[in-house]
C-alpha angles and dihedrals in degrees: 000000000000111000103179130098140242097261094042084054098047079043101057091040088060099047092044088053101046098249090108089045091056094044086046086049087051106047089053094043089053089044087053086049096052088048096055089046098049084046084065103050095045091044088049085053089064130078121262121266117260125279117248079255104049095052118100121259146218117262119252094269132073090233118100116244119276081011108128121198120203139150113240127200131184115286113233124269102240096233125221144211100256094242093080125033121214125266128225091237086062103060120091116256098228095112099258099289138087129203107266128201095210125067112245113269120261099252087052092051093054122092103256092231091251106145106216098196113220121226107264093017096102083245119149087211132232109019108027 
């Protein structure tokens, strides 16, 4: 008993023997056409890009902007009588620096030599 039809039957001839693969080939190829050529009507819709002059530029300077560039020391310890010691409360909450006019001084720029040792490194640690 055959119970399909004419058409299942012409239908399932074309596709055994490629005709349906190449239909099916050219129905996608024509859609991807159709998509590239939509892409460049819709790309010759928009305004052209900027010219080299009419782009923005850097400012005069080799900083970003908003970037700021000073040199920081060591605020002073307040010192006190030796009678009373200071209090945490007491000591100013600017982190421990102050802004400083002069660049540190070479032999406070250099890596002091102290091996830190880092966890995993064989390091003994300070002091090597």
């Amino acid at each position: 008993m055959n119970t399909l039809s004419a058409a299942e039957v012409l239908a399932a001839g074309v596709w055994a023997s490629g005709l349906g693969q190449v239909i099916g080939g050219l129905v996608i190829v024509a859609v991807l056409i159709g998509a590239v050529w939509l892409g460049f009507r819709i790309r010759d819709r928009e305004s052209d890009t900027p010219k080299p002059e009419e782009q923005p530029h850097r400012p005069e300077t080799d900083a970003l902007p908003g970037e700021m560039s000073e040199y920081r020391r060591p605020e002073e310890m307040p010192q006190t009588d030796g009678e009373h010691r200071l209090m945490p409360y007491q000591l100013k909450k600017s982190g421990g620096t102050e802004t400083s006019p002069d660049p540190p001084s070479e032999e406070k720029r250099k890596w002091g030599g102290i091996s830190s040792g880092g966890f995993g490194s064989g390091g003994t640690g300070h002091g090597d």
